[in-house]
VEXNU-101402 format. One record per atom (N, C-alpha, C): atom name; y, z, x; residue in three letters. Coordinates in Angstrom, 2 decimals, decimal comma. Layout:
<nodes>
<node "CA"; <Y; Z; X>; "ALA">
...
</nodes>
This chain:
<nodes>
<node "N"; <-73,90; 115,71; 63,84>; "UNK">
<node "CA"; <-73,05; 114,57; 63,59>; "UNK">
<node "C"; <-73,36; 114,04; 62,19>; "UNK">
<node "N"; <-72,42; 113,67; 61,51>; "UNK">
<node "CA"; <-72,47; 113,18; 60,07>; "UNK">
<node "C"; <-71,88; 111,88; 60,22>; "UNK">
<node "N"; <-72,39; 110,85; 59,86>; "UNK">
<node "CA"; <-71,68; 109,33; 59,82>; "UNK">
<node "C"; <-71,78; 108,64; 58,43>; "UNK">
<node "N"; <-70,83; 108,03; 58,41>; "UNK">
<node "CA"; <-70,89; 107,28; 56,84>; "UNK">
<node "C"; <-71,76; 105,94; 56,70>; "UNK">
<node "N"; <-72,97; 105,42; 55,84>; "UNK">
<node "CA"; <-73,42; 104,64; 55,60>; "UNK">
<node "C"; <-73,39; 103,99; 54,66>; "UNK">
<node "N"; <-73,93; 102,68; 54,68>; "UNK">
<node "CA"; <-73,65; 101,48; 53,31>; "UNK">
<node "C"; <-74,79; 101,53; 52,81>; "UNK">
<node "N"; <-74,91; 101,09; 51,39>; "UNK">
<node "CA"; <-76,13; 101,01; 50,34>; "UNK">
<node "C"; <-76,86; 99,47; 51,22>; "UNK">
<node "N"; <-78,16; 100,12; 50,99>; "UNK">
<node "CA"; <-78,85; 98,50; 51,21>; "UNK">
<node "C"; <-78,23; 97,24; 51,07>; "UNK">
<node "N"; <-77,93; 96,23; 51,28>; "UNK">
<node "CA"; <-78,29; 94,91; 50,53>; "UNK">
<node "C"; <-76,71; 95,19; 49,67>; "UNK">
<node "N"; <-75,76; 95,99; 50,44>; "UNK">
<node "CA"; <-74,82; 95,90; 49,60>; "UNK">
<node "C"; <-74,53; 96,23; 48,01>; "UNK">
<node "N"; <-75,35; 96,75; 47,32>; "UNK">
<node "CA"; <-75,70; 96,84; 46,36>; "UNK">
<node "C"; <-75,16; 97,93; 45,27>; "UNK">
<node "N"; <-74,47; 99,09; 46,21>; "UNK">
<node "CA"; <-74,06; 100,48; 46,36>; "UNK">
<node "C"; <-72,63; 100,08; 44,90>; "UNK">
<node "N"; <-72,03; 101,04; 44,46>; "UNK">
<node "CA"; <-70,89; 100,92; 43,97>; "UNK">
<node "C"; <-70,06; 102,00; 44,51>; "UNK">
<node "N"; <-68,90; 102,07; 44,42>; "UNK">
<node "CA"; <-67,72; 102,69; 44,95>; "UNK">
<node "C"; <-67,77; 103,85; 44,92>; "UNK">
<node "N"; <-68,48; 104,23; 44,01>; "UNK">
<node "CA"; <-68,39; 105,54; 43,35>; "UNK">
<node "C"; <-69,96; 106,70; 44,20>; "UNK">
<node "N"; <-70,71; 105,78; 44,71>; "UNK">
<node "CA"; <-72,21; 106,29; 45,71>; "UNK">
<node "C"; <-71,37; 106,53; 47,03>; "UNK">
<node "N"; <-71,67; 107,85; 47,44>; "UNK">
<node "CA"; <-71,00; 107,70; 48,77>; "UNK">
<node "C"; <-72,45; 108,07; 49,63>; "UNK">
<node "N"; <-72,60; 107,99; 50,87>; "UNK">
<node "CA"; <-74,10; 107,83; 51,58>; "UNK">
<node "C"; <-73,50; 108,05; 53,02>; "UNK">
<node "N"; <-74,43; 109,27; 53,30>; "UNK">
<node "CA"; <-73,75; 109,80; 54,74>; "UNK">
<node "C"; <-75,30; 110,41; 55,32>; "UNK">
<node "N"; <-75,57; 110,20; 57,26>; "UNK">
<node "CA"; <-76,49; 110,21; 57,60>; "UNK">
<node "C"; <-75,88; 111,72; 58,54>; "UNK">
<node "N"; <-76,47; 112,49; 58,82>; "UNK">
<node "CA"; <-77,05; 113,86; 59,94>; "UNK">
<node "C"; <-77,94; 113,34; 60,25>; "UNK">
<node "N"; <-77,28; 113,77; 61,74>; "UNK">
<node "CA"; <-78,63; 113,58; 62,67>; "UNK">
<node "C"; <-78,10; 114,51; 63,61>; "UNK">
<node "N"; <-77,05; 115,71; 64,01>; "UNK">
<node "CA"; <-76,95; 116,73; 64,44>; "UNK">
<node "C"; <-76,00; 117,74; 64,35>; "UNK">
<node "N"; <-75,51; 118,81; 64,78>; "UNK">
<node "CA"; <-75,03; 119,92; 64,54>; "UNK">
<node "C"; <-73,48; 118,99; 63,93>; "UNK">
<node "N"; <-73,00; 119,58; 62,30>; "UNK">
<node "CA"; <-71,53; 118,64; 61,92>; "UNK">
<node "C"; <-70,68; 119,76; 62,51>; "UNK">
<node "N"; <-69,46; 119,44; 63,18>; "UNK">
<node "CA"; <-68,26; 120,35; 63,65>; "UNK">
<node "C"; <-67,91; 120,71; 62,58>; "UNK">
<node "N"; <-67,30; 121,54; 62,41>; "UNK">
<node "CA"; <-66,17; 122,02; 61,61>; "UNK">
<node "C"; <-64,90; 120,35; 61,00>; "UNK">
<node "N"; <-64,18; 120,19; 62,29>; "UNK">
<node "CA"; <-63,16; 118,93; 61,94>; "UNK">
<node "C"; <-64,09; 118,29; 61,26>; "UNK">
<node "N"; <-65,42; 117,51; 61,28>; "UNK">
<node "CA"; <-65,86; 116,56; 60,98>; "UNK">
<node "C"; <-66,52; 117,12; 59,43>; "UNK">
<node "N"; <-66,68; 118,26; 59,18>; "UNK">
<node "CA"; <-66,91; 118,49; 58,02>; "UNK">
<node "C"; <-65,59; 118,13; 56,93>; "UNK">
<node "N"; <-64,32; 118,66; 57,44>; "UNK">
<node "CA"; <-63,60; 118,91; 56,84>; "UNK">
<node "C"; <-63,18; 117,10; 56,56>; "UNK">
<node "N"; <-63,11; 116,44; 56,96>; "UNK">
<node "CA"; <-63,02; 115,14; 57,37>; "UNK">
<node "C"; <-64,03; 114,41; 56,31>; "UNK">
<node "N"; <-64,99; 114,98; 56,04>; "UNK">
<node "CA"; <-66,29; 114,37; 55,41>; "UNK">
<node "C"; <-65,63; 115,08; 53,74>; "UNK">
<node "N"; <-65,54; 116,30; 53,21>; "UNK">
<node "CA"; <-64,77; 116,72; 52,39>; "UNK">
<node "C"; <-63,39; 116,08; 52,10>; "UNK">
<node "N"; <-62,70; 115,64; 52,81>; "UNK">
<node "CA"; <-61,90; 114,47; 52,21>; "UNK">
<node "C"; <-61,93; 113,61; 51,93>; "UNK">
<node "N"; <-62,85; 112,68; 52,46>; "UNK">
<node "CA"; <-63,22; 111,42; 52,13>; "UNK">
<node "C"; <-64,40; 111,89; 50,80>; "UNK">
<node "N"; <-65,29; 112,53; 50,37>; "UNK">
<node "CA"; <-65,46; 112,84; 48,77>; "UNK">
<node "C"; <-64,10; 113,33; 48,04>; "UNK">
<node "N"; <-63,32; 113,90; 48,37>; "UNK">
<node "CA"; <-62,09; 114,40; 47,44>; "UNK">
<node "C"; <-61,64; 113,00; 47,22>; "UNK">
<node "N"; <-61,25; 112,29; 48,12>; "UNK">
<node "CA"; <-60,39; 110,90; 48,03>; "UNK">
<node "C"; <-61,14; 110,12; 46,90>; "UNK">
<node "N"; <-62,84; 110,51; 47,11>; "UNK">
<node "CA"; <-63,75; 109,77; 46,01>; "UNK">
<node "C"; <-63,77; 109,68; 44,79>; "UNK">
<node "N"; <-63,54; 111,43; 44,61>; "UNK">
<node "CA"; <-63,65; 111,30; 42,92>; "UNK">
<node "C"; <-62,03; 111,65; 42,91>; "UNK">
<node "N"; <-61,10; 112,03; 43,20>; "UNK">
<node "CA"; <-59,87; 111,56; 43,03>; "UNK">
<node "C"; <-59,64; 109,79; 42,08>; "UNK">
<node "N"; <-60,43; 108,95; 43,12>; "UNK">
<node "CA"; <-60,29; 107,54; 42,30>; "UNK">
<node "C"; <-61,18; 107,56; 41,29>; "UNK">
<node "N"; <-62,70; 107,84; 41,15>; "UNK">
<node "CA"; <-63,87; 107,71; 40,40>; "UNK">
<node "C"; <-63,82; 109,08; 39,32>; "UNK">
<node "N"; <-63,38; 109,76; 39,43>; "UNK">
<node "CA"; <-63,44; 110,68; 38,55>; "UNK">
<node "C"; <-64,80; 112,04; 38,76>; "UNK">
<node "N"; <-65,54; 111,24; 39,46>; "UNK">
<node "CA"; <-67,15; 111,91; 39,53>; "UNK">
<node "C"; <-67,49; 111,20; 40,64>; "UNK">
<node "N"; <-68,33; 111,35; 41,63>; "UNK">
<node "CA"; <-69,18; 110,67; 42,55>; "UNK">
<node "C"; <-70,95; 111,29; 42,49>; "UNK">
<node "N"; <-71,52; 110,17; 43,41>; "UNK">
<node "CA"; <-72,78; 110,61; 43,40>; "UNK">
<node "C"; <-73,21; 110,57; 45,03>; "UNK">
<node "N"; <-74,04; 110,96; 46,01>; "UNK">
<node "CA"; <-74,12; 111,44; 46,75>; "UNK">
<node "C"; <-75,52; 111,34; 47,72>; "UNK">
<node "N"; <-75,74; 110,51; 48,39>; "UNK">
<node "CA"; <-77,19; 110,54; 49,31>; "UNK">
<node "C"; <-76,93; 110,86; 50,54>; "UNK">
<node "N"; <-77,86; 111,41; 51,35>; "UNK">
<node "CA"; <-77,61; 112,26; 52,40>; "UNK">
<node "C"; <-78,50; 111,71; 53,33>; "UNK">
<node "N"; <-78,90; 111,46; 54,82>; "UNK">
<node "CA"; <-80,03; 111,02; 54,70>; "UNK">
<node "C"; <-80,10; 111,98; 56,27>; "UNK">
<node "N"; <-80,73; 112,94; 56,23>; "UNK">
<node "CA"; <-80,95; 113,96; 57,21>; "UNK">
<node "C"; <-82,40; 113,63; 57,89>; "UNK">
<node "N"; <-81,78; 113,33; 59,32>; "UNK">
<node "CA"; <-82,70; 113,14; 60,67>; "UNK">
<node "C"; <-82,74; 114,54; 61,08>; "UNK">
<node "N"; <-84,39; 114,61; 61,87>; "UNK">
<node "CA"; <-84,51; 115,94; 62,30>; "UNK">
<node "C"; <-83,58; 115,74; 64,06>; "UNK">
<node "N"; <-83,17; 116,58; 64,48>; "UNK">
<node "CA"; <-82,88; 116,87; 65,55>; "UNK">
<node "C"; <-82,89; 118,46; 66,14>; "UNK">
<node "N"; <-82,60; 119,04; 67,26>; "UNK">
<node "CA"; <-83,93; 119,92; 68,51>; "UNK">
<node "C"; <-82,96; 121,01; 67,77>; "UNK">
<node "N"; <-81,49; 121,04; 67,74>; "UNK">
<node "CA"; <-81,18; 122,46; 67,16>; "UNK">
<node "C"; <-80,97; 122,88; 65,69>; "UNK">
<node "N"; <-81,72; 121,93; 64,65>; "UNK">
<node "CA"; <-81,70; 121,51; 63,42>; "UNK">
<node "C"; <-82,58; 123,14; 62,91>; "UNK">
<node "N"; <-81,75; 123,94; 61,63>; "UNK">
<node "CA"; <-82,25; 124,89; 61,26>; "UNK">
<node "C"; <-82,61; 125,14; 60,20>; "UNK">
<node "N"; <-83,98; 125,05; 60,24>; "UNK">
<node "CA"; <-84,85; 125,30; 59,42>; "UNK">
<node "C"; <-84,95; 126,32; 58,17>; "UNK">
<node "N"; <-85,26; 125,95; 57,13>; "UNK">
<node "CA"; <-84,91; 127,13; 56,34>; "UNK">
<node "C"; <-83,46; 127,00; 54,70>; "UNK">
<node "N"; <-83,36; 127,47; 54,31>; "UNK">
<node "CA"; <-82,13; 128,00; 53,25>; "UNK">
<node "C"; <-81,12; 127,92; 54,14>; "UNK">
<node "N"; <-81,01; 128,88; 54,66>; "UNK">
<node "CA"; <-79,74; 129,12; 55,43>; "UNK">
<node "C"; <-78,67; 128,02; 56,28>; "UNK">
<node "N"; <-80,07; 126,59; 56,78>; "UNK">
<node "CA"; <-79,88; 126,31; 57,33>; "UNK">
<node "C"; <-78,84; 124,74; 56,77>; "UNK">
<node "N"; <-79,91; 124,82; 55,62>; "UNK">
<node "CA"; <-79,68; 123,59; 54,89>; "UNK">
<node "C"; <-78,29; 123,75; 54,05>; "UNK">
<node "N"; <-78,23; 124,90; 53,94>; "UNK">
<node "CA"; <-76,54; 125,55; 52,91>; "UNK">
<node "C"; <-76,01; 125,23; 54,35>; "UNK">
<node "N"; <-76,34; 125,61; 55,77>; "UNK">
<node "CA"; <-75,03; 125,09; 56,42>; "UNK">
<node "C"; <-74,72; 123,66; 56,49>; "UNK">
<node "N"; <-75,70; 122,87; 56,98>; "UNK">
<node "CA"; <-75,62; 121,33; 56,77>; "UNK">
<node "C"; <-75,05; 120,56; 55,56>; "UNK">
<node "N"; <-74,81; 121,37; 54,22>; "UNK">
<node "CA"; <-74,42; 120,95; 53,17>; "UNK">
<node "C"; <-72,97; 121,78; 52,84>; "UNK">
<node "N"; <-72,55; 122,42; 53,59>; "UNK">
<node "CA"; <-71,71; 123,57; 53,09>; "UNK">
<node "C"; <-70,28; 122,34; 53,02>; "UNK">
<node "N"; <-69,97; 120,81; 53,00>; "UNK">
<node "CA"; <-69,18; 120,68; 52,83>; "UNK">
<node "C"; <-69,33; 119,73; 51,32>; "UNK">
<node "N"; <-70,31; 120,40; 50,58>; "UNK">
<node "CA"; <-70,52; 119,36; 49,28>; "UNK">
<node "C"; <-70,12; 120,58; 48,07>; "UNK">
<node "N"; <-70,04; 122,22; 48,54>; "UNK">
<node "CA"; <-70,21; 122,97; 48,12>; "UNK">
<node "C"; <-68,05; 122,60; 46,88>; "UNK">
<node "N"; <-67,61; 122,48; 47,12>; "UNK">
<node "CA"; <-65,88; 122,55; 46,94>; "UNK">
<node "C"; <-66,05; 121,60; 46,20>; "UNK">
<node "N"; <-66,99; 120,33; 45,82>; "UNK">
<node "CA"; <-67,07; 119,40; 45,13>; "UNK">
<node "C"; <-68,28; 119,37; 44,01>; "UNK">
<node "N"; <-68,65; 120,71; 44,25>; "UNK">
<node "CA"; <-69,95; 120,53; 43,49>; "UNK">
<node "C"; <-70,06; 120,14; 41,98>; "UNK">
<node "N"; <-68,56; 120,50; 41,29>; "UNK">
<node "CA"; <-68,74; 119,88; 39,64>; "UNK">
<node "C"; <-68,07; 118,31; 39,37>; "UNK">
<node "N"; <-68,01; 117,95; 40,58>; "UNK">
<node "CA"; <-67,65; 116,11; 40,62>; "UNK">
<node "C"; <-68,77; 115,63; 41,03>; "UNK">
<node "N"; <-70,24; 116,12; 41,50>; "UNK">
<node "CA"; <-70,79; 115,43; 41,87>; "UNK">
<node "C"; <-72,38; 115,22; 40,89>; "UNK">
<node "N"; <-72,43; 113,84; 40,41>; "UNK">
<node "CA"; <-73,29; 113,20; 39,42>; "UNK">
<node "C"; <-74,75; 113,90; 39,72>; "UNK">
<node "N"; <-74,73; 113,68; 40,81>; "UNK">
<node "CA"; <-76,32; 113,98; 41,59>; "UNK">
<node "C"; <-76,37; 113,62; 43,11>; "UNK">
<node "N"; <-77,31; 114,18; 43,78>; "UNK">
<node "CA"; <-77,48; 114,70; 45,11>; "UNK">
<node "C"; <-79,05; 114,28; 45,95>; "UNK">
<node "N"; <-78,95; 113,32; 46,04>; "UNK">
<node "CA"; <-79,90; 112,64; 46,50>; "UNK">
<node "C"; <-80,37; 112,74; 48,18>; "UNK">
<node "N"; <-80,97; 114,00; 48,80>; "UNK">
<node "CA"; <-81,65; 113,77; 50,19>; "UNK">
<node "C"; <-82,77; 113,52; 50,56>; "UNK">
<node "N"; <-82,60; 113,07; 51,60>; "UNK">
<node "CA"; <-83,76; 112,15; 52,16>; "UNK">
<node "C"; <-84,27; 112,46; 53,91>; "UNK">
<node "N"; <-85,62; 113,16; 53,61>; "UNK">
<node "CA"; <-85,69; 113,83; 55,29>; "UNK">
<node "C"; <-86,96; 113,34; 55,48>; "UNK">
<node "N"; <-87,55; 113,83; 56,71>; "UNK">
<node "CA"; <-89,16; 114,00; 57,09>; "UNK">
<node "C"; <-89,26; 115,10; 57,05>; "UNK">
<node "N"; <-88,99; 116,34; 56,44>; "UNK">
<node "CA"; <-89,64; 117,53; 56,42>; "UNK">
<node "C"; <-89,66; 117,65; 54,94>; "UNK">
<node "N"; <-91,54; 118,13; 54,49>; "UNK">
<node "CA"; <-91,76; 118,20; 53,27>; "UNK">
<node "C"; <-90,86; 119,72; 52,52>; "UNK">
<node "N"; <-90,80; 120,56; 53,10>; "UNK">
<node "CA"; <-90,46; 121,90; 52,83>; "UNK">
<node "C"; <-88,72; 121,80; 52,54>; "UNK">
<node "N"; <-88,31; 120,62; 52,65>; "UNK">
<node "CA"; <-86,92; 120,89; 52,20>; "UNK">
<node "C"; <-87,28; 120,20; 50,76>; "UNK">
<node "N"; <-87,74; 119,96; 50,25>; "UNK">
<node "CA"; <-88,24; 119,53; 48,96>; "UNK">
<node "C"; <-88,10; 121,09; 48,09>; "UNK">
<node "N"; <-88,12; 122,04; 48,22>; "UNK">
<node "CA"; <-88,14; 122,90; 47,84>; "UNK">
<node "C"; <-86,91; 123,75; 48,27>; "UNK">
<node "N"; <-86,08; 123,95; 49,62>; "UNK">
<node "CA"; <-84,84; 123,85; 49,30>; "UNK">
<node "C"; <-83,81; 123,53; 48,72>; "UNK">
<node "N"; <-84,12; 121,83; 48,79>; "UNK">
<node "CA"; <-83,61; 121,15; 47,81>; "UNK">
<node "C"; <-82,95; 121,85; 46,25>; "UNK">
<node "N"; <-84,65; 122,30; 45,54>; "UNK">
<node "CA"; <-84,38; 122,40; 44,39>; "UNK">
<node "C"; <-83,77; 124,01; 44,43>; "UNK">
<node "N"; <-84,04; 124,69; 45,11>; "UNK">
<node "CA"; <-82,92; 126,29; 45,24>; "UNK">
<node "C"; <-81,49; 125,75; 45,32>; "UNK">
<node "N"; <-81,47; 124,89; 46,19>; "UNK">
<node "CA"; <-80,00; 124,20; 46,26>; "UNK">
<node "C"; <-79,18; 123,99; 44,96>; "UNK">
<node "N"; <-80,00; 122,80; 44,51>; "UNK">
<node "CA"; <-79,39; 122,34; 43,10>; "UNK">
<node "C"; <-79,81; 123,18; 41,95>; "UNK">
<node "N"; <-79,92; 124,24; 42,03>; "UNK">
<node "CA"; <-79,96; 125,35; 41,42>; "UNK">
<node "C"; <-78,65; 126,59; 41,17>; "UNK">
<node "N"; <-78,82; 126,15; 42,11>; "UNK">
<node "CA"; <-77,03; 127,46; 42,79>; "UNK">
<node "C"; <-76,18; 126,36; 42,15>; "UNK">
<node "N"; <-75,85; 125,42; 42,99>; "UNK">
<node "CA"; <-74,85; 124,66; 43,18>; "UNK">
<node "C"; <-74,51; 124,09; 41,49>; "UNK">
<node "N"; <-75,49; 123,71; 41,02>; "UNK">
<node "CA"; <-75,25; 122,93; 39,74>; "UNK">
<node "C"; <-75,34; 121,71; 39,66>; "UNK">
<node "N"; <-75,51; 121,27; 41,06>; "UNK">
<node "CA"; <-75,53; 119,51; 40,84>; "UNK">
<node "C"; <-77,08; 118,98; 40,63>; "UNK">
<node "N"; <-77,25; 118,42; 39,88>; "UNK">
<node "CA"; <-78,80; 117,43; 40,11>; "UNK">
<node "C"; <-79,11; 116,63; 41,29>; "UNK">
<node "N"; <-80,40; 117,45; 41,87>; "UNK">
<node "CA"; <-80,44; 117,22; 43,28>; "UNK">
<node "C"; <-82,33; 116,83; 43,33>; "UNK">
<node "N"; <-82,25; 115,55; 44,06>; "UNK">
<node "CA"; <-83,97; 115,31; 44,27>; "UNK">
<node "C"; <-84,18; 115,06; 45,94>; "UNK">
<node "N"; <-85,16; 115,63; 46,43>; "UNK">
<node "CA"; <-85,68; 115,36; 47,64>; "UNK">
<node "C"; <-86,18; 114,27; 47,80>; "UNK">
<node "N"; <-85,91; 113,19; 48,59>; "UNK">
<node "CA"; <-87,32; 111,74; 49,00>; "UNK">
<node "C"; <-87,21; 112,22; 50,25>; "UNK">
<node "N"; <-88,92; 111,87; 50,42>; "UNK">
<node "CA"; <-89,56; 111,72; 52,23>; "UNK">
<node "C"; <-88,83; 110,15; 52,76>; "UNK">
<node "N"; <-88,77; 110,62; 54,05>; "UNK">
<node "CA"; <-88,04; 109,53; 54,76>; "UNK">
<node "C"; <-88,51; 108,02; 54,71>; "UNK">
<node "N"; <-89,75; 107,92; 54,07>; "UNK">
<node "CA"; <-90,27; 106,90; 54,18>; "UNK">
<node "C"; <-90,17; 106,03; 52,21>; "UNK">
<node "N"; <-89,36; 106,65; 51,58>; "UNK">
<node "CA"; <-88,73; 106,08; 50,49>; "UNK">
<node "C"; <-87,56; 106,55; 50,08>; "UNK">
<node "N"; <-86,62; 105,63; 51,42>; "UNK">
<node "CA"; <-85,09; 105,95; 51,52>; "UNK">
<node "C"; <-84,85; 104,76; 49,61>; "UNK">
<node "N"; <-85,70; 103,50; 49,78>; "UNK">
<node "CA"; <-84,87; 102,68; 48,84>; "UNK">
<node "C"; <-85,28; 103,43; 47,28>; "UNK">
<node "N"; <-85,99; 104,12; 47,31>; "UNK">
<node "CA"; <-86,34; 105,42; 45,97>; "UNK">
<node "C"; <-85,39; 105,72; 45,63>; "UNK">
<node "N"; <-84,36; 106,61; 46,96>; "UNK">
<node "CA"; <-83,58; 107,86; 46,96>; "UNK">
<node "C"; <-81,96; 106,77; 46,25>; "UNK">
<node "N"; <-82,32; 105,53; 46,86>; "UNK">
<node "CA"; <-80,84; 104,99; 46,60>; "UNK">
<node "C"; <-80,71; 104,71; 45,38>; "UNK">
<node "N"; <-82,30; 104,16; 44,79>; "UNK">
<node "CA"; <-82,12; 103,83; 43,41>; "UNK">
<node "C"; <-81,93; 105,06; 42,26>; "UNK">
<node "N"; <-82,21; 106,15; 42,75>; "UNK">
<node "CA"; <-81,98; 107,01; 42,10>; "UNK">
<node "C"; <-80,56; 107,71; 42,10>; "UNK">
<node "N"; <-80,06; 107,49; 42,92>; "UNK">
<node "CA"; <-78,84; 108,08; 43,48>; "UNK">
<node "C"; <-77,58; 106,88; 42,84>; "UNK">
<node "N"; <-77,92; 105,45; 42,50>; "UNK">
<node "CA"; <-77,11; 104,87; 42,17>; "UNK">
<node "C"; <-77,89; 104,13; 40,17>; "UNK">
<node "N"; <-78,41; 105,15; 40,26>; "UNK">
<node "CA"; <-79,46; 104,91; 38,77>; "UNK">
<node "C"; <-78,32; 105,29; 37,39>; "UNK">
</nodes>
């Protein structure tokens, strides 16, 4: 499941979009999540992007797993400023950067326990 979230304290601008996983995204709901960034930089020209990924029991570990959980940022990847996720697993820290490697976007890992890091960086 992918749900849309607000910046701390309100603080966010139009242009930060911030979406939480916390289990397997459908297909509809991907595609759904890919429109609402198209609709984004449609108005903004560019967007920027925080993610904030909860572990859950069928959550897959790995490259493979994390390109699927992300596979709907992939169609937007040269609108997007930077790519800000935020987990409790240290080892996607290093996905991460294979990620934003391929992809092209500037992408930083924060541990779950400095979400307000990830925002300031993500809206920096």
């Amino acid at each position: 499941m992918i749900n849309k979230i607000k910046a701390p304290q309100d603080n966010g601008t139009p242009s930060v979009l911030a979406y939480r996983i916390s289990g397997e995204i459908t297909k509809k709901r991907r595609k759904e999540v890919s429109a609402d960034l198209k609709h984004a930089i449609d108005a903004h020209g560019s967007i920027r992007l925080l993610l904030v990924v909860e572990p859950y029991p069928d959550i897959v570990i790995g490259a493979d797993g994390l390109y699927e959980n992300l596979k709907f940022v992939m169609p937007h990847a040269d609108a997007i400023e930077r790519l800000a996720v935020v987990s409790s697993k240290l080892s996607e820290n290093t996905y991460m950067a294979i990620f934003g490697l391929f992809s092209g976007i500037p992408t930083r890992h924060f541990s779950a326990d400095n979400l307000n890091a990830a925002w300031q960086w993500a809206t920096g």
